[in-house]
N, CA, C and O atoms as a DFTB+ gen file, in Angstrom:
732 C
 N C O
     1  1      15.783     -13.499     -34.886
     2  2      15.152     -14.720     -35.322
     3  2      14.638     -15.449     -34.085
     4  3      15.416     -15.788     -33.194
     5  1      13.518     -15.657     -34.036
     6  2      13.080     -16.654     -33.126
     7  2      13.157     -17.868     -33.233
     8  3      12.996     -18.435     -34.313
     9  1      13.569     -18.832     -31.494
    10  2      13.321     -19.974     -30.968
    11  2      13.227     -20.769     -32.225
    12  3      14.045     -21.208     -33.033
    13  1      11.939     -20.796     -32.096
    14  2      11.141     -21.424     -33.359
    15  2      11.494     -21.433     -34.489
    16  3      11.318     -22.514     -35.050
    17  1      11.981     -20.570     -35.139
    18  2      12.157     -20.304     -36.589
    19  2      14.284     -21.008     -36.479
    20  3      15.069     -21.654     -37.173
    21  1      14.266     -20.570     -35.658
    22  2      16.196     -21.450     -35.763
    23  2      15.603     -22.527     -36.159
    24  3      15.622     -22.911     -37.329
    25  1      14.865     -23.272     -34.966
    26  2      14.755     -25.167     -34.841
    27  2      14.460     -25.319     -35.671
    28  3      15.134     -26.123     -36.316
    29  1      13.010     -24.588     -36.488
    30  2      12.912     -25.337     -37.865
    31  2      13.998     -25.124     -38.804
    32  3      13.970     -25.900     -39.760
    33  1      14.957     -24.275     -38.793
    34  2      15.999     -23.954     -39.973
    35  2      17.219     -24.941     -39.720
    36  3      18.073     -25.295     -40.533
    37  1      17.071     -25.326     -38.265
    38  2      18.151     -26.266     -38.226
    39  2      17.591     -27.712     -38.450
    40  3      18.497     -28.433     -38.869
    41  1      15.996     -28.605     -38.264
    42  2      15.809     -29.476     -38.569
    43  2      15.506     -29.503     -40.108
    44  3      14.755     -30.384     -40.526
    45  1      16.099     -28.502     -41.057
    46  2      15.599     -28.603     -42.498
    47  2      16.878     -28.995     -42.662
    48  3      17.206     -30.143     -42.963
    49  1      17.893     -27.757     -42.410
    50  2      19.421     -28.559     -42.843
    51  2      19.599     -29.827     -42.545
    52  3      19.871     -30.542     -43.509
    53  1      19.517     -30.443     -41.291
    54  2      19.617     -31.598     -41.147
    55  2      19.252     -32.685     -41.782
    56  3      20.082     -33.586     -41.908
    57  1      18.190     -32.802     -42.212
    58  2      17.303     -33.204     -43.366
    59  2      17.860     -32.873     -44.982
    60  3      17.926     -33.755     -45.838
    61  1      18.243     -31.432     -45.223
    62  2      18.088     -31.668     -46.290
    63  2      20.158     -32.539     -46.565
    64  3      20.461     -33.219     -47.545
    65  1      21.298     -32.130     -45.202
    66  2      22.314     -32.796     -45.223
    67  2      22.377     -34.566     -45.240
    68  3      23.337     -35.262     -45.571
    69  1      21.232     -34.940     -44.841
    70  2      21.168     -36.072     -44.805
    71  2      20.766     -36.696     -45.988
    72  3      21.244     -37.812     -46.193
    73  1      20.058     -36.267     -46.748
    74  2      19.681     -36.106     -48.175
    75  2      20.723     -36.346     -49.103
    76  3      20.951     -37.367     -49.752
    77  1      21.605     -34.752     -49.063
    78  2      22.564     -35.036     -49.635
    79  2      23.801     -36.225     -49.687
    80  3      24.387     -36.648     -50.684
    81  1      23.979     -36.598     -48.283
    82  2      25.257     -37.505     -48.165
    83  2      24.788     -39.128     -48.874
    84  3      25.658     -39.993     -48.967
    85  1      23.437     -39.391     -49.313
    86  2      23.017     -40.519     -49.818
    87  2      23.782     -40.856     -50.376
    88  3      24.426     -39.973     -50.942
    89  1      24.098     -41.883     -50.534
    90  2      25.371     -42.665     -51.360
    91  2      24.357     -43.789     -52.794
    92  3      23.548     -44.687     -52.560
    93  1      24.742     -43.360     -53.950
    94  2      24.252     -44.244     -55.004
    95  2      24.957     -45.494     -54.785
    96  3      25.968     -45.550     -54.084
    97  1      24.369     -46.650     -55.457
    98  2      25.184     -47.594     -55.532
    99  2      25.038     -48.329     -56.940
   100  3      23.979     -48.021     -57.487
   101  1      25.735     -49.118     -57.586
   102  2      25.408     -49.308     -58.770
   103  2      25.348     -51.290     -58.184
   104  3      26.299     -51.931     -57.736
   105  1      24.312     -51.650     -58.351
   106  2      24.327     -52.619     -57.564
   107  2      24.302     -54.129     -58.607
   108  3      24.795     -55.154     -58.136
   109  1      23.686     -54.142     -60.038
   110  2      24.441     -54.846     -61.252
   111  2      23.857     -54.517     -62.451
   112  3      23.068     -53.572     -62.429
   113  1      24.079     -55.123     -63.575
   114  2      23.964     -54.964     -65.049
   115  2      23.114     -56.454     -65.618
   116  3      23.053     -57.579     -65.121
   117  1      22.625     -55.972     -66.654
   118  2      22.294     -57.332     -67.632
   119  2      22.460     -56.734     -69.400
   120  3      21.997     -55.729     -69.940
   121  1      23.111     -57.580     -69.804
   122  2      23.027     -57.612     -71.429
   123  2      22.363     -58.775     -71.907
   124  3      22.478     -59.886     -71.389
   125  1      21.604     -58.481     -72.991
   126  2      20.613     -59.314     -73.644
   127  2      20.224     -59.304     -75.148
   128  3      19.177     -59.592     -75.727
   129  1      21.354     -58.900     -75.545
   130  2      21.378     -58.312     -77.089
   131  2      20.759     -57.201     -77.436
   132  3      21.008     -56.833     -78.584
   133  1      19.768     -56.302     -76.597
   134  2      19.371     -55.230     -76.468
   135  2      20.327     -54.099     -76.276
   136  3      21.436     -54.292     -76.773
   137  1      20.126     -52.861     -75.610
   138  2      20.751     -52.043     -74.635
   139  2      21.025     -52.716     -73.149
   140  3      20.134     -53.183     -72.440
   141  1      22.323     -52.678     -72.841
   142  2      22.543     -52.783     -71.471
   143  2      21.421     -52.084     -70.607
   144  3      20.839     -51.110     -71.082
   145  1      20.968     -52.760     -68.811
   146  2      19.908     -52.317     -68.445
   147  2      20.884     -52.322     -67.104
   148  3      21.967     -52.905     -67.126
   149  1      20.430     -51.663     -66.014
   150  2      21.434     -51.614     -64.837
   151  2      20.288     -51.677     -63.772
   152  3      19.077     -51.486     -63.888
   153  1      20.824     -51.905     -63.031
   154  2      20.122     -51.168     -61.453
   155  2      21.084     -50.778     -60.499
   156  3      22.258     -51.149     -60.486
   157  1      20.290     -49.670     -59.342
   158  2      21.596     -48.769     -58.888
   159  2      20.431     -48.423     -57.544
   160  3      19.253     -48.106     -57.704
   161  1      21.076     -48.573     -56.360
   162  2      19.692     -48.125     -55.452
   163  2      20.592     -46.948     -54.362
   164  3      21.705     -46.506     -54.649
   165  1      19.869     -46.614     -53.173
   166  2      20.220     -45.567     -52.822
   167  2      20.707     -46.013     -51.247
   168  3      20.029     -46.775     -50.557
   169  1      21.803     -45.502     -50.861
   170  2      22.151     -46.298     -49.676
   171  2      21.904     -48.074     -49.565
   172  3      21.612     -48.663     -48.524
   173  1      22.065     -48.583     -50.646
   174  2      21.823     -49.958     -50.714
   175  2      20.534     -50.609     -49.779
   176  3      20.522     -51.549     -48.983
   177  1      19.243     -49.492     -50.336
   178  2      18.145     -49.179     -49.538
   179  2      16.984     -49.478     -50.588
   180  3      16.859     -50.644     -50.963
   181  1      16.413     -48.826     -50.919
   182  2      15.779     -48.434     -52.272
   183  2      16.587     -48.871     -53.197
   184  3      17.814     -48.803     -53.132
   185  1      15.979     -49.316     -54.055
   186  2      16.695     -49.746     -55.369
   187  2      15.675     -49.778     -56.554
   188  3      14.541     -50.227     -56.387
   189  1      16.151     -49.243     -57.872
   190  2      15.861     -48.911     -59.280
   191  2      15.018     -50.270     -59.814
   192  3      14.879     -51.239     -59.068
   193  1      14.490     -50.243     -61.129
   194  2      13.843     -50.892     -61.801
   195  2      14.993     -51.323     -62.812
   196  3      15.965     -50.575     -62.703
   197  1      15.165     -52.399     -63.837
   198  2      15.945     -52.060     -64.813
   199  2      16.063     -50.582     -65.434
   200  3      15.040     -49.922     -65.612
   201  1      17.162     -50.147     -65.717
   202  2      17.217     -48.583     -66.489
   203  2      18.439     -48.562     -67.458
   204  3      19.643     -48.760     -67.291
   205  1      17.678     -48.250     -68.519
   206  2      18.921     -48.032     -69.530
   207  2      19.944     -46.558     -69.596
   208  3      19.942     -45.512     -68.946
   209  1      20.698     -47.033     -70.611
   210  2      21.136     -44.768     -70.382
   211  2      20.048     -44.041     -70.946
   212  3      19.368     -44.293     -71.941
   213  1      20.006     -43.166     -70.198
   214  2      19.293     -41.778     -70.632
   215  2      17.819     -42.174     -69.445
   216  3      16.738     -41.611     -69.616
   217  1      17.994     -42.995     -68.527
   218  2      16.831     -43.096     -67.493
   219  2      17.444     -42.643     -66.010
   220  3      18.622     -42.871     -65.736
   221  1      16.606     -42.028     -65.148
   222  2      16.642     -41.241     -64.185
   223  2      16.481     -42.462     -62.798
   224  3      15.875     -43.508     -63.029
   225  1      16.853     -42.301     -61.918
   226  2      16.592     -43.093     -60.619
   227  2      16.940     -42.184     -59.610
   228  3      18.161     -42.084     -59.492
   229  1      15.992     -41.170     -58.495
   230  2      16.360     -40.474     -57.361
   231  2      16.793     -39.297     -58.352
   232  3      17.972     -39.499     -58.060
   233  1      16.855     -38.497     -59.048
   234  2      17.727     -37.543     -59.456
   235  2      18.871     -37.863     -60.586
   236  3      19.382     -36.995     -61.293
   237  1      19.173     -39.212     -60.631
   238  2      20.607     -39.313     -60.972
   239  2      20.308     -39.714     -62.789
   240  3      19.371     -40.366     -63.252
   241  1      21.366     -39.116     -63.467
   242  2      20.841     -40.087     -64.517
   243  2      21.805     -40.873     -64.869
   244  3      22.969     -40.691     -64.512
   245  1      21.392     -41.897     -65.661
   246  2      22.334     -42.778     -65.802
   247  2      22.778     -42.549     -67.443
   248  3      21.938     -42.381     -68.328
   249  1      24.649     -42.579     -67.744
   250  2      24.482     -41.275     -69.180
   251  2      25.902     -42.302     -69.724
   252  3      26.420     -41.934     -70.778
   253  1      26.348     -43.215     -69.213
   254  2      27.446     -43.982     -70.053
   255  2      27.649     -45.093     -69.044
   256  3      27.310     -45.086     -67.860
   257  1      28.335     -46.162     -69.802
   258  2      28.742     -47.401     -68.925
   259  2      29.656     -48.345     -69.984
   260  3      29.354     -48.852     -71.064
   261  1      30.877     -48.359     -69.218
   262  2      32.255     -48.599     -70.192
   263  2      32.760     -49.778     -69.195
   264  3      32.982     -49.334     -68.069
   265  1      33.011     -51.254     -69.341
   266  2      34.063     -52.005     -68.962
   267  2      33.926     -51.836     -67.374
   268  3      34.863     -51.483     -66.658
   269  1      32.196     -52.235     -66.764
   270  2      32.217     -52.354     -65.509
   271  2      32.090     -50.653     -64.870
   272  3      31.881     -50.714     -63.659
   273  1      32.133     -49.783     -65.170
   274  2      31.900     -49.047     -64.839
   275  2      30.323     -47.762     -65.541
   276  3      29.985     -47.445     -66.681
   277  1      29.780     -47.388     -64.142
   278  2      28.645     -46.660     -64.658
   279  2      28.776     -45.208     -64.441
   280  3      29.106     -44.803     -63.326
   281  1      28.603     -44.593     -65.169
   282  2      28.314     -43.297     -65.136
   283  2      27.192     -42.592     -65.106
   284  3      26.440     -42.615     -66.080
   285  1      26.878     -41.798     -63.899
   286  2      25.581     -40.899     -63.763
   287  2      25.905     -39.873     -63.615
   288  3      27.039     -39.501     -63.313
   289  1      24.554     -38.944     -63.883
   290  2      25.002     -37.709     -63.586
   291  2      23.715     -37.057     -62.716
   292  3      22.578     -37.521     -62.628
   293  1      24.436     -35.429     -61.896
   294  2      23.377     -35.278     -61.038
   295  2      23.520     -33.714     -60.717
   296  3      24.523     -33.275     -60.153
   297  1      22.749     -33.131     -61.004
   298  2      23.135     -31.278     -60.892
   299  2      24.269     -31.140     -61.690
   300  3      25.081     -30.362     -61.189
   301  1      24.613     -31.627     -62.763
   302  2      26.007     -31.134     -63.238
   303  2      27.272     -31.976     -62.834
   304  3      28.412     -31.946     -63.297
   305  1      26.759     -32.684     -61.894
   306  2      28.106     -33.066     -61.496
   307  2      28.175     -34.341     -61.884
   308  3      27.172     -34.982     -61.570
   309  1      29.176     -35.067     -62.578
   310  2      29.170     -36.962     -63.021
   311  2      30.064     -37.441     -61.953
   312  3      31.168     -36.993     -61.644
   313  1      29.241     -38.677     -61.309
   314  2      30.131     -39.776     -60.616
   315  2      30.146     -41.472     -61.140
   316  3      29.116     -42.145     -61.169
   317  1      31.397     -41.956     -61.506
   318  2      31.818     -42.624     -61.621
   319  2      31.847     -43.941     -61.314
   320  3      32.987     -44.403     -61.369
   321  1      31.057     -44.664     -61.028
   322  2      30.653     -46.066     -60.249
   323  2      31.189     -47.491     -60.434
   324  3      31.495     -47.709     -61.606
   325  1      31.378     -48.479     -59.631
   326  2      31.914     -49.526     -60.349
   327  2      30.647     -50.170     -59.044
   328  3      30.121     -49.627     -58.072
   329  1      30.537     -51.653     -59.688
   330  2      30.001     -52.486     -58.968
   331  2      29.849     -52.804     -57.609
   332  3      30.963     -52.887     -57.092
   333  1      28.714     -53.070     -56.615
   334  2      28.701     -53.042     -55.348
   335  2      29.987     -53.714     -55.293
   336  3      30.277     -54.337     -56.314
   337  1      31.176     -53.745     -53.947
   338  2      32.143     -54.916     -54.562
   339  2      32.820     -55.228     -52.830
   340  3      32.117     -55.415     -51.837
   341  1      33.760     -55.218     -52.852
   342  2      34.819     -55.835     -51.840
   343  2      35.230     -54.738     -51.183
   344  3      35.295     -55.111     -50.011
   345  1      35.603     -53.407     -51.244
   346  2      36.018     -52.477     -50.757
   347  2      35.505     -52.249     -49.799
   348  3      36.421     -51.885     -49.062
   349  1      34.230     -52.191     -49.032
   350  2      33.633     -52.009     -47.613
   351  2      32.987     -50.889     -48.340
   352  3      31.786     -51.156     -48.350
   353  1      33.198     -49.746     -48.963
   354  2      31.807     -48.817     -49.400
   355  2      30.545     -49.517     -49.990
   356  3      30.603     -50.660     -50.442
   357  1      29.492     -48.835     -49.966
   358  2      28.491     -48.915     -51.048
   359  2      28.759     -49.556     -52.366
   360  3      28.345     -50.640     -52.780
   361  1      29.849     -48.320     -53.189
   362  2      29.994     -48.746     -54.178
   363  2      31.643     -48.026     -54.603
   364  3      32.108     -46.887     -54.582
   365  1      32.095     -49.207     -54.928
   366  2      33.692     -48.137     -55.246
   367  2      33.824     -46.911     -56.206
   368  3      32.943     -46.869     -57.065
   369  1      34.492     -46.184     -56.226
   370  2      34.625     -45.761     -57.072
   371  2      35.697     -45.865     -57.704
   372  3      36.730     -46.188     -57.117
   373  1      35.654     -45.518     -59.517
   374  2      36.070     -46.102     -60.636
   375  2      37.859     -46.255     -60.564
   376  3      38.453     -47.006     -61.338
   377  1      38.520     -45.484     -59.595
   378  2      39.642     -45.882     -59.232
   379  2      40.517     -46.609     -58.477
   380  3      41.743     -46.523     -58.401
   381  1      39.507     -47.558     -57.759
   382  2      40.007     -48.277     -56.522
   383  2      39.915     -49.686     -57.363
   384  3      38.974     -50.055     -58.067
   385  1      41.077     -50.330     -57.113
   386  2      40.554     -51.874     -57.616
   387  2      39.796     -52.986     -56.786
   388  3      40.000     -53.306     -55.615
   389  1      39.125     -53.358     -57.432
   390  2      37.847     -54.303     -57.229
   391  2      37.763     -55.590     -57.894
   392  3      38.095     -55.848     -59.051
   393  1      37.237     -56.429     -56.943
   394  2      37.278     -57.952     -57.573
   395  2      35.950     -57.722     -59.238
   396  3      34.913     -57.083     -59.419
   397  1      36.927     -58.789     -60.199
   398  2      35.846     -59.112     -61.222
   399  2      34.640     -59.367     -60.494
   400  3      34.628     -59.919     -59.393
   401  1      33.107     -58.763     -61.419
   402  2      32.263     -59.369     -60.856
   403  2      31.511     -60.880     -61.568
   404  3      31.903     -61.222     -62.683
   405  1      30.480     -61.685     -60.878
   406  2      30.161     -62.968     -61.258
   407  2      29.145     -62.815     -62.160
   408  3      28.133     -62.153     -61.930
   409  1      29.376     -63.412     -63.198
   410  2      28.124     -63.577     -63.890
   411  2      27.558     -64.698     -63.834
   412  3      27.882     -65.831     -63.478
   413  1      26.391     -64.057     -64.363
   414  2      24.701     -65.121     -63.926
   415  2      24.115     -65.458     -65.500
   416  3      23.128     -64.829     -65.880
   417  1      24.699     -66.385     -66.333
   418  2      24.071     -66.297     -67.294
   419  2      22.946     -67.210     -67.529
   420  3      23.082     -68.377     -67.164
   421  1      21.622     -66.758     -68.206
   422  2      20.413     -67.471     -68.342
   423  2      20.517     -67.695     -69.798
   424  3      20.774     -66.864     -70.668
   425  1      20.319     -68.728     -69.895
   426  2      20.620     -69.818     -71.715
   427  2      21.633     -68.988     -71.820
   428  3      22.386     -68.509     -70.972
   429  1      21.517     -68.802     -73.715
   430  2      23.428     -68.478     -73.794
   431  2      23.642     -66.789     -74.246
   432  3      24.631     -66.113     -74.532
   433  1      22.020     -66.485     -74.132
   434  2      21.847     -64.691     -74.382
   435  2      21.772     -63.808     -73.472
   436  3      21.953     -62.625     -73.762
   437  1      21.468     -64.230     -72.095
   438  2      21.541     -62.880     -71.414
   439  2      22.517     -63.096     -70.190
   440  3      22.832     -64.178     -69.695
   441  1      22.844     -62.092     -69.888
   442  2      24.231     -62.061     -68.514
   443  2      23.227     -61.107     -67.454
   444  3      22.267     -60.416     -67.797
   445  1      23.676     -61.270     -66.312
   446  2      23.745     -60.629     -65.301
   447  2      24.505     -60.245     -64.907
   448  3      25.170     -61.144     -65.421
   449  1      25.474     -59.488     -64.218
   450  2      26.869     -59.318     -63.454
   451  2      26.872     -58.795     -62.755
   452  3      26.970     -57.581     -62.933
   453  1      26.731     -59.527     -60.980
   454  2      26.767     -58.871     -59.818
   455  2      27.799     -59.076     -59.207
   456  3      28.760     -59.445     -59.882
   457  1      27.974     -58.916     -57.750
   458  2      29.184     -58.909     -56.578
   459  2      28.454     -60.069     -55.922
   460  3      27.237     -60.247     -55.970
   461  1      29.374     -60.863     -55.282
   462  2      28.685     -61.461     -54.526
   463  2      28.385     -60.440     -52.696
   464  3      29.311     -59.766     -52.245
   465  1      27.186     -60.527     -52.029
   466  2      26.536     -60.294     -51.326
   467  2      25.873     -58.579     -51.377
   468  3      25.677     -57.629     -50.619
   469  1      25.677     -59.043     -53.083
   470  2      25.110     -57.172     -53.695
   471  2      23.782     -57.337     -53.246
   472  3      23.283     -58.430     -53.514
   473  1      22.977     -56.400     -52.534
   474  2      21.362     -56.740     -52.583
   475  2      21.011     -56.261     -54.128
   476  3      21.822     -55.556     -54.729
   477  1      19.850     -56.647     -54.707
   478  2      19.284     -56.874     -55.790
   479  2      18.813     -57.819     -56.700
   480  3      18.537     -57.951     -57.892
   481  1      18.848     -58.758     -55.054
   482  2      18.779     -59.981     -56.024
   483  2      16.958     -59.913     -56.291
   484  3      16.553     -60.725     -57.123
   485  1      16.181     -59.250     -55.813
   486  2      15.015     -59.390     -56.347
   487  2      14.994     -59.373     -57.812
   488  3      14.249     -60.096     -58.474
   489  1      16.102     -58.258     -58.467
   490  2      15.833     -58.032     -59.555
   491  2      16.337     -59.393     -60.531
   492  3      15.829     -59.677     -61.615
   493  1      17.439     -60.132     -59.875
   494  2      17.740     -61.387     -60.473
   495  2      16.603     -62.182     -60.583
   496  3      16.240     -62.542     -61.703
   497  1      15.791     -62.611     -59.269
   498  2      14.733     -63.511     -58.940
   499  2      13.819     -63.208     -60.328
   500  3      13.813     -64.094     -61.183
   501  1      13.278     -62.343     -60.497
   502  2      12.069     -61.731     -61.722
   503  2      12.678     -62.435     -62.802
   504  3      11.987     -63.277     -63.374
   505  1      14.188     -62.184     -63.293
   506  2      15.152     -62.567     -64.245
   507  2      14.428     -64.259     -64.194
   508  3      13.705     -64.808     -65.024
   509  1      14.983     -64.786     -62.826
   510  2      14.713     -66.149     -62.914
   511  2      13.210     -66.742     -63.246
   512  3      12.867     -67.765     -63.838
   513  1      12.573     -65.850     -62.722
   514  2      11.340     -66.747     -62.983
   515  2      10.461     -66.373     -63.976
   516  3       9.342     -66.869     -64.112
   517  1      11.005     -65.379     -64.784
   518  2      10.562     -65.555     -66.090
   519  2      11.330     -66.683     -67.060
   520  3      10.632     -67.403     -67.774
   521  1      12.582     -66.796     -67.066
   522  2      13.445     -68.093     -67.493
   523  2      13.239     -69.192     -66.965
   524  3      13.683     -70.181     -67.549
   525  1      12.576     -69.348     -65.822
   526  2      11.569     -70.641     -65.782
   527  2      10.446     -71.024     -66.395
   528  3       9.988     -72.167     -66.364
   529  1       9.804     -69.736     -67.175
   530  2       8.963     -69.835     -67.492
   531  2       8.634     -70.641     -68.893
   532  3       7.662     -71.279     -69.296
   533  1       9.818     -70.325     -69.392
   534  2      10.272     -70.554     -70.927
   535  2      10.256     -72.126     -71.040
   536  3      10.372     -72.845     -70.047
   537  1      10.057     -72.754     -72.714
   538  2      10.141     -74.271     -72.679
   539  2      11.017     -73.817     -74.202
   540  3      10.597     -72.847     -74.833
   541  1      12.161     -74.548     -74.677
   542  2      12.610     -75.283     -73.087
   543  2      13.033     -74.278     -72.585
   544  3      13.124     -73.096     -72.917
   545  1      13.414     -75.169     -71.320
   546  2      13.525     -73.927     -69.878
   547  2      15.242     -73.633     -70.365
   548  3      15.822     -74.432     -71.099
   549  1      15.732     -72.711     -69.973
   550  2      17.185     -72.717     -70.313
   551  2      18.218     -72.987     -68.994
   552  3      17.864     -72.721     -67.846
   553  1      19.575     -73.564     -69.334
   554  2      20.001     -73.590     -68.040
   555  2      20.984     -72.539     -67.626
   556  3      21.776     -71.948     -68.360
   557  1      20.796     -72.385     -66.239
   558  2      21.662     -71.148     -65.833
   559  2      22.745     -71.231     -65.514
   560  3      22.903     -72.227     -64.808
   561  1      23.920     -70.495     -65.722
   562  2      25.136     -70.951     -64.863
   563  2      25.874     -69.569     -64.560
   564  3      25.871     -68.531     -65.223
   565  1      26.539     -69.888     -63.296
   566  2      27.433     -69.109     -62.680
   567  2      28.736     -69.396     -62.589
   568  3      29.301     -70.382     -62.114
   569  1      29.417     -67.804     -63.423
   570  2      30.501     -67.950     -63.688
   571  2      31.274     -66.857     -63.148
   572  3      30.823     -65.818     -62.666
   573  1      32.641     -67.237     -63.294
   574  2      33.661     -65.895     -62.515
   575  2      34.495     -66.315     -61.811
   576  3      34.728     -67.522     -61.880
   577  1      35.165     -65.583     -60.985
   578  2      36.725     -65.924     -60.595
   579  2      36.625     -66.680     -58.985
   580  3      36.177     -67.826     -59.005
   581  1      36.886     -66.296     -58.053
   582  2      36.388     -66.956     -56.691
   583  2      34.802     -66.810     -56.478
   584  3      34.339     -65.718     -56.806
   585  1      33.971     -67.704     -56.005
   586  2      32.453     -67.473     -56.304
   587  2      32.579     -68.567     -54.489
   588  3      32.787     -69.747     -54.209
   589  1      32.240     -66.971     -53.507
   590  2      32.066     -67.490     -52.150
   591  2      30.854     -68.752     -52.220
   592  3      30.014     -68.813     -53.118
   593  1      30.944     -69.579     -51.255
   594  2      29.771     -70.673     -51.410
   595  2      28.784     -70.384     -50.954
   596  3      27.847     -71.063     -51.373
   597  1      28.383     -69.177     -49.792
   598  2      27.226     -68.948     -49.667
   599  2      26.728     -67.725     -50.615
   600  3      25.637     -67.220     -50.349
   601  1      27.387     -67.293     -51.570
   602  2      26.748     -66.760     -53.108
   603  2      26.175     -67.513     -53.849
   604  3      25.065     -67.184     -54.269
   605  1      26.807     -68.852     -54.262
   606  2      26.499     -70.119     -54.841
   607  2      24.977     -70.506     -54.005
   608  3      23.898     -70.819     -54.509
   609  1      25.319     -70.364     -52.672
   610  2      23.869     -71.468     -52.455
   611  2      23.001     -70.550     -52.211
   612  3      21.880     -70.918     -51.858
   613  1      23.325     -68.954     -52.347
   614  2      22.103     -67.919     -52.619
   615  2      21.302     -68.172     -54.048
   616  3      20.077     -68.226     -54.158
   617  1      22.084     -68.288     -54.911
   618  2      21.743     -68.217     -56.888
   619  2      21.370     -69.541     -56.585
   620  3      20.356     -69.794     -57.236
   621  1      21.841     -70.843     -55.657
   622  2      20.636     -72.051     -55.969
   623  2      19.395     -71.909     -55.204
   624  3      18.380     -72.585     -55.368
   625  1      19.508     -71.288     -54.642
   626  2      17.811     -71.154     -53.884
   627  2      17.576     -70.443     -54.596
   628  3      17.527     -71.165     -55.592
   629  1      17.305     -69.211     -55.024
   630  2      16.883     -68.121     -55.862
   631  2      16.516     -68.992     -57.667
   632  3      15.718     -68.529     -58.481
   633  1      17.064     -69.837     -57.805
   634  2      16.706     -70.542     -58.538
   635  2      15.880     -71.546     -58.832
   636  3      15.329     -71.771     -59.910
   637  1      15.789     -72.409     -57.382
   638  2      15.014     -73.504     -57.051
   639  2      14.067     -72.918     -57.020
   640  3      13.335     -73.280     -57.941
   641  1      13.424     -71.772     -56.129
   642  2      12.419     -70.703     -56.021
   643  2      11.806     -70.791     -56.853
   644  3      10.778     -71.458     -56.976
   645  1      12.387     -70.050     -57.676
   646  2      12.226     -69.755     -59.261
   647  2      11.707     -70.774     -60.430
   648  3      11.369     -70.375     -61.544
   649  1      11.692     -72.021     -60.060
   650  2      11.441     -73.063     -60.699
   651  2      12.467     -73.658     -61.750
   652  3      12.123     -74.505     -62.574
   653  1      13.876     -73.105     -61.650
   654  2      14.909     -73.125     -62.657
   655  2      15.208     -74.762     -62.218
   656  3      14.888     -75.134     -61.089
   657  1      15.786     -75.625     -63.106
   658  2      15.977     -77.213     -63.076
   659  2      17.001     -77.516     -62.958
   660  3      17.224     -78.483     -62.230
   661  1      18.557     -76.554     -63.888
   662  2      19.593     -77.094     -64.218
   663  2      20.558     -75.468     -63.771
   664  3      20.541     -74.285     -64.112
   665  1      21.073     -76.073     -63.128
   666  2      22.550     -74.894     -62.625
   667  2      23.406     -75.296     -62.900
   668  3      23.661     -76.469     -62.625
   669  1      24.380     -74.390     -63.675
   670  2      25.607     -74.997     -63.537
   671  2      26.581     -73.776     -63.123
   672  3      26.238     -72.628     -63.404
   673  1      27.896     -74.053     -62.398
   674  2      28.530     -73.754     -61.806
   675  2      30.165     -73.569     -62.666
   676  3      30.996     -74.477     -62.682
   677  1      30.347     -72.349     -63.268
   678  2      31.978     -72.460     -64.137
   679  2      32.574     -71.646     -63.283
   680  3      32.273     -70.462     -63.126
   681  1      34.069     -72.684     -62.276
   682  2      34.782     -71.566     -62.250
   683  2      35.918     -71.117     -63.274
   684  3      36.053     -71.600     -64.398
   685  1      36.812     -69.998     -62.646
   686  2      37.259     -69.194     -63.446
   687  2      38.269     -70.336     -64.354
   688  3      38.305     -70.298     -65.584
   689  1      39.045     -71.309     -63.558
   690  2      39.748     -72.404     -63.882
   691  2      39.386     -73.863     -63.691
   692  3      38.420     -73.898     -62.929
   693  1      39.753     -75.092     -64.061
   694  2      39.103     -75.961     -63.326
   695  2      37.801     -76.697     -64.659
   696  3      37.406     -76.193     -65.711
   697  1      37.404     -78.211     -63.917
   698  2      36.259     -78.579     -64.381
   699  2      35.303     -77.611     -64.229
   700  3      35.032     -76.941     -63.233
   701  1      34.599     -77.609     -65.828
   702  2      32.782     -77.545     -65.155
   703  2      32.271     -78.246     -64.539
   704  3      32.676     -79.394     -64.722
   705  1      30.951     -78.082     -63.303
   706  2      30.547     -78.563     -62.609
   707  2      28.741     -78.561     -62.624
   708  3      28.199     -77.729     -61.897
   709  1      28.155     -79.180     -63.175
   710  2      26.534     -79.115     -63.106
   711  2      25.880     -79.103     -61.963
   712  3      25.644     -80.284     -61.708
   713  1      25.511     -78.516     -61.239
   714  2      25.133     -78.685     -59.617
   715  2      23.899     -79.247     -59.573
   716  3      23.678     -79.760     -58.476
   717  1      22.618     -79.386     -60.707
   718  2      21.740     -79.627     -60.503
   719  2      21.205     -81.368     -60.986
   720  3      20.345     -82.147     -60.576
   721  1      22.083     -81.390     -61.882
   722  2      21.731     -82.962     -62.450
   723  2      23.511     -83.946     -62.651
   724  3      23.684     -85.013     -63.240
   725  1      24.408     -83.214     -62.032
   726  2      25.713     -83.910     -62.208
   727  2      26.625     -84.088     -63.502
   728  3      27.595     -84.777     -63.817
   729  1      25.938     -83.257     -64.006
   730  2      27.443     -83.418     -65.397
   731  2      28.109     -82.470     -65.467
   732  3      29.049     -82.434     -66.262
């Protein structure tokens, strides 16, 4: 085998190993009285469109989703996903415990449910500024168990952005708190 013909056989493996080790991430969910819709990106790099089950992103498909956890599948093989979260990976997997994640609800029909410092918030932002769009406008609130404050003052800019008016803020215990007009 020649020079030449190794290097290229060794810069393909390399390539195609690097390929392989991509890590999915399941990065959040929305329900809306529809089908659940997810997004899931790749090395917390690239990231999906909404996708329901039975839709493809990179190879993977997405084929069940039970109580926070997503299931894809890919050559045969199913992996198990839970929410971008606290663990230091990408994305845990379905046996490691992980903080509840926060929900983002817009009026009183649709949820979001991310991690706090998940990228995807573009896909929230779209969320928001179509729910700005609406009259009346609906108000949003964020709910869940510890909700870091610079998550909070991410979802109020992403909101203000957005043209959203009224935030409100539920934690897990405790008063409600209106962040945008005080009640």
């Amino acid at each position: 085998m020649s020079r030449m013909t190794k290097l290229t056989l060794g810069l393909a493996l390399l390539v195609y190993g690097a390929a392989v080790r991509a890590e999915l991430c399941f990065e959040g969910y929305m329900t809306s009285g529809g089908p659940s819709r997810f997004v899931v990106s790749l090395d917390r790099g690239r990231s999906s469109d909404w996708l329901v089950i039975g839709e493809k992103f990179e190879g993977f498909t997405i084929v069940a989703f039970n109580e926070d956890v997503l299931t894809v599948e890919k050559d045969g093989g199913r992996r198990y996903l839970r929410l971008v979260g606290a663990t230091g990976g990408p994305s845990s997997p379905a046996d490691e415990p992980t903080l509840k994640p926060i929900n983002i609800m817009i009026g009183g029909n649709r949820v979001i449910s991310c991690r706090a410092g998940a990228p995807g918030f573009d896909h929230l932002k779209k969320e928001l500024v179509n729910a700005a769009a609406l009259i009346p406008q609906p108000v949003v609130t964020i709910e869940g168990g510890v909700v870091p404050s610079e998550f909070i003052r991410s979802i109020l800019k992403l909101s203000s952005e957005a043209g959203i008016r009224n935030v409100r803020v539920w934690p897990a215990k405790g008063p409600k708190t209106n962040i945008r007009d005080g009640r």
